[in-house]
VONUDREN-312639 format. One record per atom (N, C-alpha, C): residue number from 1; residue in one letter; atom name; x, z, y. Coordinates in steps of 0.1 Angstrom, whole numbers. Example, Ala and Ser with C-alpha at 12.3 -4.5 7.8 and 13.67 -1.06 7.14 Angstrom:
SITE,i,aa,at,X,Z,Y
SITE,1,A,N,132,78,-57
SITE,1,A,CA,123,78,-45
SITE,1,A,C,132,78,-33
SITE,2,S,N,128,71,-22
SITE,2,S,CA,137,71,-11
SITE,2,S,C,129,79,0
***
This chain:
SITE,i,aa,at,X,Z,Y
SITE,1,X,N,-416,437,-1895
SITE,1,X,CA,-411,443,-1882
SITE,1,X,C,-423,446,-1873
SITE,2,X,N,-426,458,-1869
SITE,2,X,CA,-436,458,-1854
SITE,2,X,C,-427,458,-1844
SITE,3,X,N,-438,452,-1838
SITE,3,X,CA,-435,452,-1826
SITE,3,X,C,-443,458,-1815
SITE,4,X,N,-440,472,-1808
SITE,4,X,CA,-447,480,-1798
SITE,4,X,C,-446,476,-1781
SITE,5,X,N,-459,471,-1779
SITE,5,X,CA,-463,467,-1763
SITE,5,X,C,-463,474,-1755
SITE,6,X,N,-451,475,-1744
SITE,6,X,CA,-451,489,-1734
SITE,6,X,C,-458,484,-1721
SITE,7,X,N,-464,490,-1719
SITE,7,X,CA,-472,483,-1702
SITE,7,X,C,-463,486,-1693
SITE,8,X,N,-459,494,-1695
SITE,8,X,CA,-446,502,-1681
SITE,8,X,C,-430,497,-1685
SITE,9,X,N,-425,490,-1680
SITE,9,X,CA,-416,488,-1686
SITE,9,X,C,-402,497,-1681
SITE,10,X,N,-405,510,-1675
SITE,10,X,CA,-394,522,-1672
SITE,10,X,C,-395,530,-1692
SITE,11,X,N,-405,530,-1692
SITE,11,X,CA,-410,539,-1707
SITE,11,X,C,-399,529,-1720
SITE,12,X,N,-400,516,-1717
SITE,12,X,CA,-398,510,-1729
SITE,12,X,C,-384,511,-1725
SITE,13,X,N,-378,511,-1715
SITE,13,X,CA,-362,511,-1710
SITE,13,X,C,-357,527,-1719
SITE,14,X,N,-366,535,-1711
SITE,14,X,CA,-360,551,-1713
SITE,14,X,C,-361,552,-1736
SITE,15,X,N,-372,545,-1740
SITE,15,X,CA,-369,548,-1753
SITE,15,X,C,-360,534,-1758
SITE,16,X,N,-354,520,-1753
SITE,16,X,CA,-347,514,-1761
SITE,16,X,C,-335,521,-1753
SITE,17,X,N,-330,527,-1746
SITE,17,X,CA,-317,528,-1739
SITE,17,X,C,-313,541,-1731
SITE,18,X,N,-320,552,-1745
SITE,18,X,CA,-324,566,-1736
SITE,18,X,C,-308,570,-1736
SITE,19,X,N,-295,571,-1740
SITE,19,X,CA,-281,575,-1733
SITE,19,X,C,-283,566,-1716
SITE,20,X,N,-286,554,-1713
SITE,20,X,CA,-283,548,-1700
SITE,20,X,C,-292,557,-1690
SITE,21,X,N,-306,560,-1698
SITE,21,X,CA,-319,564,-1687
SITE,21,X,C,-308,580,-1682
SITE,22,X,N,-306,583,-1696
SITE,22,X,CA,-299,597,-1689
SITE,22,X,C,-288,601,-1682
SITE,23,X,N,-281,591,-1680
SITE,23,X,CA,-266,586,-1673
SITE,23,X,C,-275,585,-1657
SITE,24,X,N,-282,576,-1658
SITE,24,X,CA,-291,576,-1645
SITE,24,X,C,-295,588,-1636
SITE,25,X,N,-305,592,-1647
SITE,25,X,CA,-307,604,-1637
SITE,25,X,C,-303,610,-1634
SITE,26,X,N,-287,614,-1640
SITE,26,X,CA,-281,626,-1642
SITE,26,X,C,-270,619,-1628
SITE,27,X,N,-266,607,-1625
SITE,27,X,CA,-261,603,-1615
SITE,27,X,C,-272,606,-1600
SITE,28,X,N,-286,603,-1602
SITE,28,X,CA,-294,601,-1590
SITE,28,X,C,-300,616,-1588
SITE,29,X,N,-298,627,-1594
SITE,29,X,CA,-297,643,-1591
SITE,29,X,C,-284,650,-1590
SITE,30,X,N,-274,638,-1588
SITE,30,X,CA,-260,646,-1584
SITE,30,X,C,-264,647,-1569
SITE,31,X,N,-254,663,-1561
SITE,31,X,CA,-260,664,-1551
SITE,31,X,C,-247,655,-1546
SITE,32,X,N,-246,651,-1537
SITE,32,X,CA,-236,644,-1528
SITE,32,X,C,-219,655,-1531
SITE,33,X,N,-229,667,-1525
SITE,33,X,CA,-214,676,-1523
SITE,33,X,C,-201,676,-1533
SITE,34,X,N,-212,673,-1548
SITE,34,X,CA,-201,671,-1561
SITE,34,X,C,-194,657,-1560
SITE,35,X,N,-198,646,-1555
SITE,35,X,CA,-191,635,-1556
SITE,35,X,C,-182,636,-1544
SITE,36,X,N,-183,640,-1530
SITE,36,X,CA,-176,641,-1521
SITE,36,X,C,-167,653,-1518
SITE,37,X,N,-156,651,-1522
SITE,37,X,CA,-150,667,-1522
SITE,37,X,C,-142,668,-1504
SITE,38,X,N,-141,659,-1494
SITE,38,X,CA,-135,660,-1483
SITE,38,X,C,-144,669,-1476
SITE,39,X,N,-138,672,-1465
SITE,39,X,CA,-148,687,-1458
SITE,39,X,C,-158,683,-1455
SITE,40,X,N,-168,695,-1451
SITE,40,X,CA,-183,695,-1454
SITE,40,X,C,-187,693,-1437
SITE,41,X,N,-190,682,-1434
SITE,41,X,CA,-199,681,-1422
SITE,41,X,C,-211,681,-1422
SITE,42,X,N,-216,693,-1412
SITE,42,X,CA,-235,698,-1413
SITE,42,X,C,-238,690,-1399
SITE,43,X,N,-253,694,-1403
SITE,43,X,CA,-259,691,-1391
SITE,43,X,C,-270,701,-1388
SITE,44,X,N,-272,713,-1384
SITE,44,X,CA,-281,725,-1381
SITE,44,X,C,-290,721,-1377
SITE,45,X,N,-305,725,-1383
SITE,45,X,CA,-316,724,-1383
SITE,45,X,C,-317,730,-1366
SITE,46,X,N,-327,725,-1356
SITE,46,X,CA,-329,727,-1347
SITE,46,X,C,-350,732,-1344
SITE,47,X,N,-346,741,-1336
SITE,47,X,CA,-362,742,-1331
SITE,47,X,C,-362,744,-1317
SITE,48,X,N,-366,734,-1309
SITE,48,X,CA,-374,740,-1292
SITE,48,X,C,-383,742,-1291
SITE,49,X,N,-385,751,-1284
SITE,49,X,CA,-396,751,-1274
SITE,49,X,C,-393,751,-1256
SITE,50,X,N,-407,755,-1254
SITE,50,X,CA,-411,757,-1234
SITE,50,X,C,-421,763,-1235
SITE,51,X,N,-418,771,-1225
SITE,51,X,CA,-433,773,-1215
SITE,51,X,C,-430,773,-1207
SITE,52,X,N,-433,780,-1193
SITE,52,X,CA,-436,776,-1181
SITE,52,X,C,-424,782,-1174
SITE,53,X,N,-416,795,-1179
SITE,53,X,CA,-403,798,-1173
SITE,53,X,C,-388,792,-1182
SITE,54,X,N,-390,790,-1191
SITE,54,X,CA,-377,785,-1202
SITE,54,X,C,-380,775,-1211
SITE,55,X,N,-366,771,-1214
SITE,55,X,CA,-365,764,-1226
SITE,55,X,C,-360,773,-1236
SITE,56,X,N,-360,771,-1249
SITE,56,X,CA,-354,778,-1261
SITE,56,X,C,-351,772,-1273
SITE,57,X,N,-344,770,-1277
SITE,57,X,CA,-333,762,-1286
SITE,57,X,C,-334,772,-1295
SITE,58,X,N,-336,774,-1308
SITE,58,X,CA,-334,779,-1322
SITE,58,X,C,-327,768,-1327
SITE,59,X,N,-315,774,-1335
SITE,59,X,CA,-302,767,-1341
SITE,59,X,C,-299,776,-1354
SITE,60,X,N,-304,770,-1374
SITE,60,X,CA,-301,779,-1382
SITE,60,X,C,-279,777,-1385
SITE,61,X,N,-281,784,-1379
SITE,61,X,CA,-264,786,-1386
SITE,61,X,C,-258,794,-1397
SITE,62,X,N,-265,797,-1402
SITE,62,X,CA,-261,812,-1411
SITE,62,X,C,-250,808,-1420
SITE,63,X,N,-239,816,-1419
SITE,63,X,CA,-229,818,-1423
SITE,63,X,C,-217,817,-1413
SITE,64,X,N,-219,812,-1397
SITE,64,X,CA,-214,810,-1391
SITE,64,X,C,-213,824,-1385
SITE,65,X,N,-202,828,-1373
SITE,65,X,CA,-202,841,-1365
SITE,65,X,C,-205,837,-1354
SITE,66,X,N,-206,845,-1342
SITE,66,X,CA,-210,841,-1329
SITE,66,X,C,-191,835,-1323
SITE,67,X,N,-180,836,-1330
SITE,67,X,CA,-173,833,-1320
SITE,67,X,C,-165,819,-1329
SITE,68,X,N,-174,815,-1342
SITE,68,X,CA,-172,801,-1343
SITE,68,X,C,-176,787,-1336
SITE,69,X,N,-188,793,-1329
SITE,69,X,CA,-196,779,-1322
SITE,69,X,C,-193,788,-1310
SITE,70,X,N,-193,772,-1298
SITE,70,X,CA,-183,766,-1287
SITE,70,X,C,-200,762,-1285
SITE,71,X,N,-206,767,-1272
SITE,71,X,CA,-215,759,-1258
SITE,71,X,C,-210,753,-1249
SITE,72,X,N,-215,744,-1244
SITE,72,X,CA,-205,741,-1229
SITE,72,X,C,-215,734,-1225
SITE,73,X,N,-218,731,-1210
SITE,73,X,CA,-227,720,-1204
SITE,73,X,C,-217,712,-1197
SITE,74,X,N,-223,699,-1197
SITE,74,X,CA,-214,683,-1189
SITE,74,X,C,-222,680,-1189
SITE,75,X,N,-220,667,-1176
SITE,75,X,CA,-226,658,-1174
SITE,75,X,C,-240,659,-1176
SITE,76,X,N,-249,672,-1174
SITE,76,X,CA,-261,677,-1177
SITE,76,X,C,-267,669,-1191
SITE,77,X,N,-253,674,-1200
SITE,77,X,CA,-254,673,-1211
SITE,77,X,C,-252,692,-1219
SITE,78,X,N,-260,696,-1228
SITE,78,X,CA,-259,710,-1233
SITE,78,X,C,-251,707,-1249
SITE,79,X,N,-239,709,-1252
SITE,79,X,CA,-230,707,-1263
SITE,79,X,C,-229,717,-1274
SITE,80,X,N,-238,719,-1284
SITE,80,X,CA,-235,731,-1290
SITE,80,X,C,-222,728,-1306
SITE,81,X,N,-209,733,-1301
SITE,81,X,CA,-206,727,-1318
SITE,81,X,C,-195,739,-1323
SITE,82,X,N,-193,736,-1335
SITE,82,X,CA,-181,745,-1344
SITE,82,X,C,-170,735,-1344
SITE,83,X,N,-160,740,-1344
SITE,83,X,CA,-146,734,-1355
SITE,83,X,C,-145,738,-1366
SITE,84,X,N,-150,749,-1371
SITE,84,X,CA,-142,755,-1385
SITE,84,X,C,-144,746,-1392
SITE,85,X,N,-132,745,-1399
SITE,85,X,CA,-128,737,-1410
SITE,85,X,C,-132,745,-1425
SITE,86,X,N,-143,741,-1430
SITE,86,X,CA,-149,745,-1442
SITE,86,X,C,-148,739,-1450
SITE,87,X,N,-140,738,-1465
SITE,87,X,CA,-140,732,-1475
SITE,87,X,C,-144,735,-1489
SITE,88,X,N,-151,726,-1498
SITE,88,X,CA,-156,732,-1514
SITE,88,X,C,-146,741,-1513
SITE,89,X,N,-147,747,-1525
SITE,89,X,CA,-141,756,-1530
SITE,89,X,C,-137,747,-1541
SITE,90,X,N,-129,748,-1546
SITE,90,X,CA,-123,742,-1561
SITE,90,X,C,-131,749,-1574
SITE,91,X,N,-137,762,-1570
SITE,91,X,CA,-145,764,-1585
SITE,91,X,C,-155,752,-1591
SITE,92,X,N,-157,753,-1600
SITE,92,X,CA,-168,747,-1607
SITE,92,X,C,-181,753,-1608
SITE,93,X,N,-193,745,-1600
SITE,93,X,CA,-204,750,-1597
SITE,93,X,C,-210,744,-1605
SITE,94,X,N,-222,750,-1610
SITE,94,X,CA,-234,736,-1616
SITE,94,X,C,-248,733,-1606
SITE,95,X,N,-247,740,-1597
SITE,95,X,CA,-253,735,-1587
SITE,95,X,C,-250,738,-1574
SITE,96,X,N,-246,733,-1563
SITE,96,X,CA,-240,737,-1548
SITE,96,X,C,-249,729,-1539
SITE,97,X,N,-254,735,-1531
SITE,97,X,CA,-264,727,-1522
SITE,97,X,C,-266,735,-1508
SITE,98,X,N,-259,742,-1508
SITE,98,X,CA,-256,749,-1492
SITE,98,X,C,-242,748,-1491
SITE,99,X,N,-242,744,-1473
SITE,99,X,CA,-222,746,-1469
SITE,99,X,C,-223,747,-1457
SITE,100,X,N,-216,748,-1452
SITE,100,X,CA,-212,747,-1436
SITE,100,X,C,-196,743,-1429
SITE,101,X,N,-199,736,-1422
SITE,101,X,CA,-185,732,-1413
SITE,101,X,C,-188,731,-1399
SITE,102,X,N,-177,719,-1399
SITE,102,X,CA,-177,718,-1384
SITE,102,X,C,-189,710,-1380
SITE,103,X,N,-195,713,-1368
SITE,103,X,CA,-207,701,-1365
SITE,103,X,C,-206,700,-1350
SITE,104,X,N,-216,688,-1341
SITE,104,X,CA,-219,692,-1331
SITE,104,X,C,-233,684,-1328
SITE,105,X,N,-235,692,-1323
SITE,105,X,CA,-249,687,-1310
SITE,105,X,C,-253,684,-1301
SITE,106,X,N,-256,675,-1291
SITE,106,X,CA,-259,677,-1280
SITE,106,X,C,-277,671,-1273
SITE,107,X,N,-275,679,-1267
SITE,107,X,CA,-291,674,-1259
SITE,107,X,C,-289,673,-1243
SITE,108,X,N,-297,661,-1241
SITE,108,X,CA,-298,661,-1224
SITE,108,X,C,-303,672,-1218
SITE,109,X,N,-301,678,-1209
SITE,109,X,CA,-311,687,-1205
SITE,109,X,C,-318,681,-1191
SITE,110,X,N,-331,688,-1192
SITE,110,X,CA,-346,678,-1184
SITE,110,X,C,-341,686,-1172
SITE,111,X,N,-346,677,-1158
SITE,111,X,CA,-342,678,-1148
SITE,111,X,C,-346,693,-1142
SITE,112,X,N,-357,700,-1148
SITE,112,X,CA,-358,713,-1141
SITE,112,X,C,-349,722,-1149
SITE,113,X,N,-338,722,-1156
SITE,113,X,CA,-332,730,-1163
SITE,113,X,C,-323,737,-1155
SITE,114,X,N,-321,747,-1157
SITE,114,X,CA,-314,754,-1143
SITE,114,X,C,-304,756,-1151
SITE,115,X,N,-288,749,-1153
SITE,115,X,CA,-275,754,-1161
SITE,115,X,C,-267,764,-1157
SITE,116,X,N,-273,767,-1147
SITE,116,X,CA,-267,785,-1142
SITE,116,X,C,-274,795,-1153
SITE,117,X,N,-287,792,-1153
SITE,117,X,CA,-294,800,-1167
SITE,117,X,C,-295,799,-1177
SITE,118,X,N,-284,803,-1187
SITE,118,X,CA,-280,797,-1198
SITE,118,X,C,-278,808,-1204
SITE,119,X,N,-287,816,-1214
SITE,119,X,CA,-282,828,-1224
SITE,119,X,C,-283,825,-1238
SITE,120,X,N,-271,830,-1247
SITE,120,X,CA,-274,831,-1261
SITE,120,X,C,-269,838,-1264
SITE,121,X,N,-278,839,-1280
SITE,121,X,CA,-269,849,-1287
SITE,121,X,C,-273,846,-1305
SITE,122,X,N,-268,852,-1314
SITE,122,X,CA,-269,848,-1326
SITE,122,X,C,-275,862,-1336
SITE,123,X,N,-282,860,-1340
SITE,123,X,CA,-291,866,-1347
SITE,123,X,C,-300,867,-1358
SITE,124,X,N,-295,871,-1371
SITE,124,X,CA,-300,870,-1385
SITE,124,X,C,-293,851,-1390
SITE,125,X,N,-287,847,-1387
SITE,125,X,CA,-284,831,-1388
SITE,125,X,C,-290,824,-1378
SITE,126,X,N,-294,826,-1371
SITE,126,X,CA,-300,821,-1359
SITE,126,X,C,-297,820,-1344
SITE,127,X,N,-290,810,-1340
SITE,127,X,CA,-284,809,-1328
SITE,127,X,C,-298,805,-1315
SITE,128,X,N,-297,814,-1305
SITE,128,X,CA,-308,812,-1292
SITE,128,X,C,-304,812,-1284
SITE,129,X,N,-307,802,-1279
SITE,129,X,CA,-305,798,-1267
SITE,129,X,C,-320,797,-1257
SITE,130,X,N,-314,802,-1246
SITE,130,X,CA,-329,801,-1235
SITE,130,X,C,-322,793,-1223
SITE,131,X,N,-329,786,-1217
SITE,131,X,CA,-329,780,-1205
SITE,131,X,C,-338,779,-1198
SITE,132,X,N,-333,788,-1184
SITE,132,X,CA,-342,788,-1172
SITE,132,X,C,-348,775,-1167
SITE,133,X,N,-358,781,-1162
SITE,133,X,CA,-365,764,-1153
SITE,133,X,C,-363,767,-1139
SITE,134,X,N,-361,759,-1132
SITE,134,X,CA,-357,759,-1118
SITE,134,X,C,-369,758,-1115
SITE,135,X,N,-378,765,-1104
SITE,135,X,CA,-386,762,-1101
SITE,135,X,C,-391,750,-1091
SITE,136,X,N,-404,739,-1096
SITE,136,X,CA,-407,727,-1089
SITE,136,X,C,-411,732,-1071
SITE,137,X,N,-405,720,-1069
SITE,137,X,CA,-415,721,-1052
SITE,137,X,C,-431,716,-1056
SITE,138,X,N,-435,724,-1046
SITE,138,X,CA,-445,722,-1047
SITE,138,X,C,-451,711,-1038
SITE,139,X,N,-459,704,-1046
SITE,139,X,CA,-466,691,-1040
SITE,139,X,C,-469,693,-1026
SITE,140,X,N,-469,686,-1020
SITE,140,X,CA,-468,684,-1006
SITE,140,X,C,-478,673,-1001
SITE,141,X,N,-488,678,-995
SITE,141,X,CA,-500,669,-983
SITE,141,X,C,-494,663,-976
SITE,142,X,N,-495,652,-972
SITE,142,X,CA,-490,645,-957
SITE,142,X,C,-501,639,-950
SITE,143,X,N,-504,645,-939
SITE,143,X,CA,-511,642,-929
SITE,143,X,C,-514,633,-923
SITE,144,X,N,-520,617,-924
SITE,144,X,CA,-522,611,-913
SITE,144,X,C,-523,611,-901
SITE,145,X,N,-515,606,-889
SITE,145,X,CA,-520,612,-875
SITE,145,X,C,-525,600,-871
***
């Protein structure tokens, strides 16, 4: 009988027990979406920026319309979210790795944000939003007398 010395012992697993190695991987490259079939909750990739008159929120939503997503400001809180109720499809995919549903978002907004100036709009999958800056007082000298 030989006997062959594996130094790695993932190598000597995958050739004494290559049905298990492949059960494995084939579980740890399932994407989630296939094992969970209840509705699909996202979370939208976000980008801000500033400069010196706005803020600007980039939001990818594509597949969304502009009158699925709900803005609202509270509590100088900015709420961006959907309801739609989006679910798999029942076809049989062999790979699915995009979805979209319901989500939401929210961000504090910084104290120069002016929530009277609030525009968006949706564009190529891409939700924009701009936010005015209130303009600061200006520093102020005080005079000893």
């Amino acid at each position: 009988m030989n006997h062959t010395k594996y130094r790695n012992g993932a190598r000597r697993n995958q050739i004494a027990f290559p049905t298990f190695a492949n059960m494995v991987n084939e579980i740890m490259n399932t994407p989630i979406n296939a094992v969970a079939k209840d509705k699909v909750n996202t979370t939208p990739a976000v980008n801000v920026k500033q400069d010196d008159k706005e803020y600007t929120i980039e939001m990818s939503v594509p597949g969304y319309n502009k009158t699925d997503i709900n803005i609202s400001v509270k509590d100088n809180k900015l709420v961006i979210s959907s309801d739609i109720e989006k679910t798999l499809n029942e076809e049989t995919y062999r790979l699915q790795e995009f979805s979209y549903g319901a989500f939401n978002r929210s961000f504090n907004l910084p104290k120069d944000a002016n929530q009277e100036d609030i525009n968006a709009k949706v564009e190529s999958g891409i939700l924009y939003l701009t936010i005015g800056k209130t303009p600061e007082a200006a520093p102020k000298q005080v005079i000893i007398k």
